[in-house]
C-alpha positions as CSV (number, residue, x, y, z in Angstrom):
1,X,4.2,0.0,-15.3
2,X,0.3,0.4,-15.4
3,X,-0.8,2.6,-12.8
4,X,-3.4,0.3,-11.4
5,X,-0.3,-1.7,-10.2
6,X,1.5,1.2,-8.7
7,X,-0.2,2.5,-5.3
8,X,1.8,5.8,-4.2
9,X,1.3,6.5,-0.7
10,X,1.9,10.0,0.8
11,X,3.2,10.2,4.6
12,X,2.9,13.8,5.6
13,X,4.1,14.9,9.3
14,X,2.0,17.9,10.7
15,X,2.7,19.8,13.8
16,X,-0.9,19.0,14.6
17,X,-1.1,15.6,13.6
18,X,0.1,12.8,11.2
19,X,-2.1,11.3,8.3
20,X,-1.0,7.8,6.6
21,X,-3.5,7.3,3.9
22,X,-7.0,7.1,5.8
23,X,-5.3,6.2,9.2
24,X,-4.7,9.0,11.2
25,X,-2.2,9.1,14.3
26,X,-2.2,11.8,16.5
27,X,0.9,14.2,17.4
28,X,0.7,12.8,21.2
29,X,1.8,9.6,19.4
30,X,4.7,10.5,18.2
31,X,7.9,10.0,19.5
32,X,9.8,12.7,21.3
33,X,12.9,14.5,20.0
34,X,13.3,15.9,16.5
35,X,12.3,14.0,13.5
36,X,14.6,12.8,10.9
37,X,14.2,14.4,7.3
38,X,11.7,12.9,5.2
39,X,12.9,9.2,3.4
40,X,11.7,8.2,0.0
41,X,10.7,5.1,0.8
42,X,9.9,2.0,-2.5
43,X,8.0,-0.9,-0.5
44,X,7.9,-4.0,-2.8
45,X,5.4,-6.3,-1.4
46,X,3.4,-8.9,-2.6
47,X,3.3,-13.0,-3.5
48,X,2.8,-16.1,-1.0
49,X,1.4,-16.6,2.3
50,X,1.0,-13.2,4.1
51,X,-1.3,-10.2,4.6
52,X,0.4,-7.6,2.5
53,X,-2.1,-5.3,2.9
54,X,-2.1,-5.0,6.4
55,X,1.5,-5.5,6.5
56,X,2.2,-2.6,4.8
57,X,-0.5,-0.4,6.7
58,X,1.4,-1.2,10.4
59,X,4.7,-0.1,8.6
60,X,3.8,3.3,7.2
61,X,2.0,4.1,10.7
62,X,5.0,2.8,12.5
63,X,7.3,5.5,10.7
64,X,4.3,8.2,11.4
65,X,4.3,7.1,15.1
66,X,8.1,7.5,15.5
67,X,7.8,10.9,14.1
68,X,9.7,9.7,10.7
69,X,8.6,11.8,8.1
70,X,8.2,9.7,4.7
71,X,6.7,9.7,1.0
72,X,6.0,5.8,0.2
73,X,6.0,4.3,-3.4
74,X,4.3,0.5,-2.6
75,X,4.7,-1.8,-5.4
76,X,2.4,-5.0,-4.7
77,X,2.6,-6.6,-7.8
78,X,2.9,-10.7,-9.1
79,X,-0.3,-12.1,-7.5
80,X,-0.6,-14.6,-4.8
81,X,1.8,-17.4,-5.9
82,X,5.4,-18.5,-5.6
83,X,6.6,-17.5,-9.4
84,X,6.4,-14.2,-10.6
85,X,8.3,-11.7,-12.2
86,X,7.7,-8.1,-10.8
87,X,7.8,-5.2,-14.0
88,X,9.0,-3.0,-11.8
89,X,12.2,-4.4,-12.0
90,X,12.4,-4.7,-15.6
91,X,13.2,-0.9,-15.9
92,X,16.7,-0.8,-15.3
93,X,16.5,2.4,-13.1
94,X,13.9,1.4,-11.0
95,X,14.8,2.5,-7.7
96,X,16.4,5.7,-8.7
97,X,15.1,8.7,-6.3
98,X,14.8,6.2,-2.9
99,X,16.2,6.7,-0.1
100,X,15.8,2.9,0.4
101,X,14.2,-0.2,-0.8
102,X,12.0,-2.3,1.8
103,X,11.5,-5.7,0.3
104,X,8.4,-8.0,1.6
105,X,8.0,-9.6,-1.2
106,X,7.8,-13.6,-1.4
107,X,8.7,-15.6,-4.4
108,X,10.5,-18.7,-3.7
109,X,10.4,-20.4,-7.6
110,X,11.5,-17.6,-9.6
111,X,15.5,-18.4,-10.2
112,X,15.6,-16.2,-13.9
113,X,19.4,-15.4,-13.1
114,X,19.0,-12.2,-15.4
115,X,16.0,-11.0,-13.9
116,X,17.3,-11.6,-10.4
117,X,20.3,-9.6,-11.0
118,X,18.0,-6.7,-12.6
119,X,17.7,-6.2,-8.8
120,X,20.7,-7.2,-7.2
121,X,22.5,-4.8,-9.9
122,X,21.1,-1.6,-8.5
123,X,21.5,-2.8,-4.9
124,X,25.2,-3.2,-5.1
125,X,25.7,0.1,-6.6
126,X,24.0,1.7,-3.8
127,X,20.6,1.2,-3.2
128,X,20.3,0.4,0.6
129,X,17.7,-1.7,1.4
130,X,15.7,-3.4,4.0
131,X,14.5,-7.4,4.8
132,X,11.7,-8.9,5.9
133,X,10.8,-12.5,6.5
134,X,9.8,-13.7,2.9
135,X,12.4,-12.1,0.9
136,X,14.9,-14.3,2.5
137,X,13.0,-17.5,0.9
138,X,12.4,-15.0,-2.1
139,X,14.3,-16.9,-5.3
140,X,15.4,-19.5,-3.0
141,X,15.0,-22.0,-6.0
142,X,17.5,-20.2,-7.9
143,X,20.8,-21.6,-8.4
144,X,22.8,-18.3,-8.0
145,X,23.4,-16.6,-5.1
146,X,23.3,-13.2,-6.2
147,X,20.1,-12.2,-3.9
148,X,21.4,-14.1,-1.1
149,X,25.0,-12.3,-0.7
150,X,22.7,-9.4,-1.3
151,X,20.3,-10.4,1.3
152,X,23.8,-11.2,3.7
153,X,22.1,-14.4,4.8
154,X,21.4,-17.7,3.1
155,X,17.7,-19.6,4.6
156,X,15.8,-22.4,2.7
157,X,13.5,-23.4,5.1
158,X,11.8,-22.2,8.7
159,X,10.5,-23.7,11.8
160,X,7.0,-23.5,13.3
161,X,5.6,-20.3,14.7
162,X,6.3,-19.7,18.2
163,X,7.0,-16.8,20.8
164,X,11.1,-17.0,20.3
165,X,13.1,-14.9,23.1
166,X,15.2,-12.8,21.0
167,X,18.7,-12.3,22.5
168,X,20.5,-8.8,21.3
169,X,23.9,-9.7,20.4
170,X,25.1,-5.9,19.2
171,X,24.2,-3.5,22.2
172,X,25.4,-0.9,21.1
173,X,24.2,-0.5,17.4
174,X,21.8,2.4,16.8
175,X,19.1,0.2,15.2
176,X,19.2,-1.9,18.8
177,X,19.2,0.9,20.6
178,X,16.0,0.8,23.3
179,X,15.5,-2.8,22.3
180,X,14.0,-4.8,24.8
181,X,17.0,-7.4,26.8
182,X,14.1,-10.0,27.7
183,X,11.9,-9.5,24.4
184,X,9.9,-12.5,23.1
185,X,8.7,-12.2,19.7
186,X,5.0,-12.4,18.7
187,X,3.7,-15.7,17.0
188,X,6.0,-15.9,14.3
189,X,8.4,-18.3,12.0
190,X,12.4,-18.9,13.3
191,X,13.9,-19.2,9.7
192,X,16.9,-21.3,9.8
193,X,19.8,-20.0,8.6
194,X,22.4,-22.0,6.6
195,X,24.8,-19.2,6.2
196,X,25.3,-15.2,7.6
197,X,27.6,-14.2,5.1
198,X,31.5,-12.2,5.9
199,X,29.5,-8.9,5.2
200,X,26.9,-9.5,7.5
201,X,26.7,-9.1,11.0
202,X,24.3,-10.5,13.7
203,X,22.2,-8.3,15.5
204,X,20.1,-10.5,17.2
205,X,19.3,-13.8,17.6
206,X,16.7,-16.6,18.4
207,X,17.1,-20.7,19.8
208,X,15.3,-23.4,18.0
209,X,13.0,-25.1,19.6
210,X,13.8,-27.8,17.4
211,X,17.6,-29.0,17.1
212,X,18.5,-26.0,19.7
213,X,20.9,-23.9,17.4
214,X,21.1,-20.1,17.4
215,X,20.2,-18.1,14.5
216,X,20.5,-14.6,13.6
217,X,17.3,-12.9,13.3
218,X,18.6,-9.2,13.2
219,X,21.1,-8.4,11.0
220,X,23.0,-6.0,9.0
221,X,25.0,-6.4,5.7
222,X,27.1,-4.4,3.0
223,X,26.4,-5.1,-0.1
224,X,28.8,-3.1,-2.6
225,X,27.7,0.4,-1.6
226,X,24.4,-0.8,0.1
227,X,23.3,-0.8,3.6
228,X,20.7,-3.8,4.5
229,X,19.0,-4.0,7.3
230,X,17.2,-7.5,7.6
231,X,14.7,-9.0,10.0
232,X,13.5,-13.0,9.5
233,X,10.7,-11.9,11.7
234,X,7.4,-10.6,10.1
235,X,4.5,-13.4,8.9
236,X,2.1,-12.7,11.4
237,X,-0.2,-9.7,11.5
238,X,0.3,-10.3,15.5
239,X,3.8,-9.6,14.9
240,X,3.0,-6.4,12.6
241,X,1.2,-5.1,16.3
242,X,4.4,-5.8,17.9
243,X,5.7,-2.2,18.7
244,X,9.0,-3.9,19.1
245,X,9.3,-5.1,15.9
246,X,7.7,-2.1,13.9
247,X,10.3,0.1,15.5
248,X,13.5,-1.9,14.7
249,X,12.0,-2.0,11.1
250,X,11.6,2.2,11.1
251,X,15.8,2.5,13.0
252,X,16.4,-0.4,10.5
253,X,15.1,2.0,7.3
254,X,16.9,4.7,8.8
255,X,20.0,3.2,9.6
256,X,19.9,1.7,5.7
257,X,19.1,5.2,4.4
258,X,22.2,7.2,6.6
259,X,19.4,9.0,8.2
């Protein structure tokens, strides 16, 4: 892969402070307790409809915040459009060396079944993995549903943006754990899910405003020998300043990794 379309990101924790690329977050920031050993973290990011950039700045100052030591390998490759194939993938030991995969990538027309299972291949023979919002539409015109038992949830389409009250339905999982009982989400997309596969299991959920259904919008899944964490939340920026949020992303990654 040209290096001009792989930005590797260094997260290094200090006792006297914490530097994320130019943003620096103090050591009064972090949170208390001993932080976790480091994660190797691959962020794939990148296609329709969202502010990558900034997306992808919240999450690596979220993990420096919670005192989360990592070293970031971002991938945002494929432009702005719906159909692209990331070269990334092509290399059949792409994610070798992670600790976990976060996918925010957002290709809804790509549905090359080889290509897709380039992906899903390494993911099912252990390469945990987490979510967010636009990889569940990600190869939604595809006609096999390789990323979706992958992804442990099947969604083709979303309602509007809203502040949804998200319900925790699994107490008493680590990745819940200090999650708000009354919490509303920031202005963001319900995605309606058709299916939450056997593997999966609802962390979370959210009402529709619209036909009044529940859907899960926390989850985790096992994929093979993966872990996924996933999240349908995540197209605003205002929901990338939801502290909330960024922090069931970082337990999320963690949980995924064993860590």
């Amino acid at each position: 892969m040209p290096m001009s379309r792989l930005l590797q990101c260094f997260v290094l924790v200090l006792a006297s402070s914490v530097l994320v690329d130019a943003g620096r977050v103090n050591a009064d920031d972090l949170a208390k307790g001993d932080a976790p050993s480091s994660l190797n973290i691959l962020l794939v990011t990148g296609g329709c409809c969202h502010d990558y950039d900034f997306q992808t700045k919240a999450m690596q100052l979220a993990f420096a915040k919670h005192g989360v030591g990592a070293v970031w390998t971002v991938v945002n490759d494929g432009g702005t459009g719906t159909d692209a194939q990331i070269d990334l993938y092509k290399n059949p030991n792409w994610a070798d060396g992670f600790d976990v995969v976060i996918h925010n990538e957002c290709f809804a027309s790509t549905t090359d079944p080889d290509y897709i299972r380039s992906i899903t291949k390494s993911h099912h023979a252990g390469t945990n993995a987490v979510v967010v919002h636009c990889a569940m539409h990600t190869y939604r015109d595809a006609k096999i549903n390789d990323w979706r038992e992958f992804l442990g949830v099947t969604s083709r389409r979303h309602d509007h943006q809203s502040h949804y009250k998200i319900e925790v339905v699994a107490k008493d999982h680590p990745i819940m754990d200090g999650y708000p009982a009354d919490h509303v989400s920031a202005m963001d997309e319900l995605y309606i899910i058709e299916k939450l596969w056997p593997t999966a299991t609802a962390l979370a959920t959210s009402v529709s405003e619209k036909d009044g259904k529940t859907y899960p919008v926390l989850w985790t899944n096992q994929y093979g020998k993966a872990r996924v964490f996933g999240t349908t939340y995540g197209h605003s920026n205002e929901t990338f300043e939801d502290e909330v949020f960024l922090k069931s992303l970082v337990q999320g990654a963690r949980w995924a990794a064993g860590k």
